[in-house]
C-alpha positions as CSV (number, residue, x, y, z in Angstrom):
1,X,-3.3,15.3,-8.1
2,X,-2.7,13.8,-4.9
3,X,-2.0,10.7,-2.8
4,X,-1.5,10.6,0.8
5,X,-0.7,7.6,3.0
6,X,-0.9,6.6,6.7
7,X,-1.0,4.4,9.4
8,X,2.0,3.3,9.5
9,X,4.4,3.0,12.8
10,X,6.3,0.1,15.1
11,X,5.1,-3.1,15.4
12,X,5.9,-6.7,16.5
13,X,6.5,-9.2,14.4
14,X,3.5,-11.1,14.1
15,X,1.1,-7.8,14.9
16,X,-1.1,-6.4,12.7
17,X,-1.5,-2.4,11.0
18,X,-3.7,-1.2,8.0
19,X,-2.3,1.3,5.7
20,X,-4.6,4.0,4.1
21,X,-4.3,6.4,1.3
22,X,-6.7,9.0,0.4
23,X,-6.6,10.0,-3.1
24,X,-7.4,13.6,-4.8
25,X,-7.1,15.2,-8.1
26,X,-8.1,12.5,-10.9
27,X,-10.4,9.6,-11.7
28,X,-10.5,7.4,-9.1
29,X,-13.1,4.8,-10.2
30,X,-11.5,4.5,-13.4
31,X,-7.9,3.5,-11.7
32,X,-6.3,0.7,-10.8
33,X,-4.6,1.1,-7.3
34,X,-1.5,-0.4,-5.6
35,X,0.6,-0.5,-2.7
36,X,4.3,-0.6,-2.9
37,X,7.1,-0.3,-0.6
38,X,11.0,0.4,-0.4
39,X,13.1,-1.4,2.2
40,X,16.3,0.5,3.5
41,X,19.3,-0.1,0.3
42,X,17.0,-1.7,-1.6
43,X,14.4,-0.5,-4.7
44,X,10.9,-0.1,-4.7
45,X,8.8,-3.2,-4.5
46,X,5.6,-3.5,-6.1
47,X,3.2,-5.1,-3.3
48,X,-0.6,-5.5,-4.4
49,X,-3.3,-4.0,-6.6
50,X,-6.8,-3.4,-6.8
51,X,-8.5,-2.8,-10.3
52,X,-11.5,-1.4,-11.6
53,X,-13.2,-4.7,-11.6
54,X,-12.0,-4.9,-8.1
55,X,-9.9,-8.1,-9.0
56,X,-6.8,-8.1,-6.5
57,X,-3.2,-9.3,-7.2
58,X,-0.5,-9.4,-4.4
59,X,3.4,-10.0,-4.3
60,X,4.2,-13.7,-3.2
61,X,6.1,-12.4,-0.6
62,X,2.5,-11.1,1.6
63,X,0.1,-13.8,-0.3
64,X,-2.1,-14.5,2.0
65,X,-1.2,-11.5,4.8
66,X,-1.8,-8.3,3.3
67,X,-5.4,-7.7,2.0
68,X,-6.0,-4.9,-0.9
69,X,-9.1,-2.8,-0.8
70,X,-10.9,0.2,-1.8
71,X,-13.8,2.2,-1.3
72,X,-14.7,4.4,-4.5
73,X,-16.7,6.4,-2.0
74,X,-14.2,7.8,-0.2
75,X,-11.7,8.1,-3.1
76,X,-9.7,5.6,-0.3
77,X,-7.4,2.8,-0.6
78,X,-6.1,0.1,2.4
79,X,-3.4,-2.2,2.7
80,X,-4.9,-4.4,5.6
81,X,-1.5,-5.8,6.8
82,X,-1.1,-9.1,9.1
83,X,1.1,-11.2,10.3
84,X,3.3,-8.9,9.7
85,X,7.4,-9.9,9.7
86,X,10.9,-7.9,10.2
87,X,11.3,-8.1,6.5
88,X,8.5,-6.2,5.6
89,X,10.1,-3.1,7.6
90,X,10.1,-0.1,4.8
91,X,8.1,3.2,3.3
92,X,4.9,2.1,2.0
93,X,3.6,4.1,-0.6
94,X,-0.2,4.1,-3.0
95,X,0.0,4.9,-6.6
96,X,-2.3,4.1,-9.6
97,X,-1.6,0.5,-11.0
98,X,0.3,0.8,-13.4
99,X,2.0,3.9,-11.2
100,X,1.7,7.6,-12.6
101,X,5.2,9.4,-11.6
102,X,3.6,12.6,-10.7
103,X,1.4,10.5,-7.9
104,X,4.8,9.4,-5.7
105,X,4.1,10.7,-2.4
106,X,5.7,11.0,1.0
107,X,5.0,7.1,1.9
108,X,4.3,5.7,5.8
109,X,7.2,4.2,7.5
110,X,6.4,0.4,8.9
111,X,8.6,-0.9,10.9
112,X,8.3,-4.1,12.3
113,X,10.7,-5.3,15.4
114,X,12.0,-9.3,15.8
């Protein structure tokens, strides 16, 4: 059972970066998926999810930026990411929605410079 994110890096504020996570080891068309992310000194933050039905929910704080999706194909996940602002600098990281513990990976730093 595995997760495994990337695409992150440094950015602008205002630039763009899409997150992906390839997933392994379980069900994938039966799970909900979701992003969520961990600022420096702060706790992890649930971000958006994507569910069986392929209904989306997002944080209020990246409404309208950050776009959800997934392609049961693949066993794939993306965070399309825009617009993107200083305070959304942390480790992003994919999990099932609601989030297994065993699925916690290594996360993709995003950094994003004023």
């Amino acid at each position: 059972v595995m997760l495994v994110e990337s695409g992150g890096g440094l950015v602008q504020a205002g630039g763009n970066l899409t997150l992906s996570c390839a997933a392994s080891g379980f069900t994938f068309t039966a799970s909900g998926m979701s992003w969520a992310r961990q600022a420096p000194g702060k706790g992890r933050e649930w971000v958006a999810g994507i569910y069986v039905d392929e209904i989306t929910r997002y944080a209020e704080s990246v409404q309208g930026r950050f776009t959800i999706s997934r392609d049961n194909a693949k066993n794939m996940v993306y965070l399309q990411m825009n617009n993107l602002r200083p305070e959304d600098t942390a480790v992003y990281y994919c999990n099932a929605d609601p989030p297994r513990n065993e699925l916690w990976g290594q996360g993709t730093q995003v950094t994003v410079s004023s």
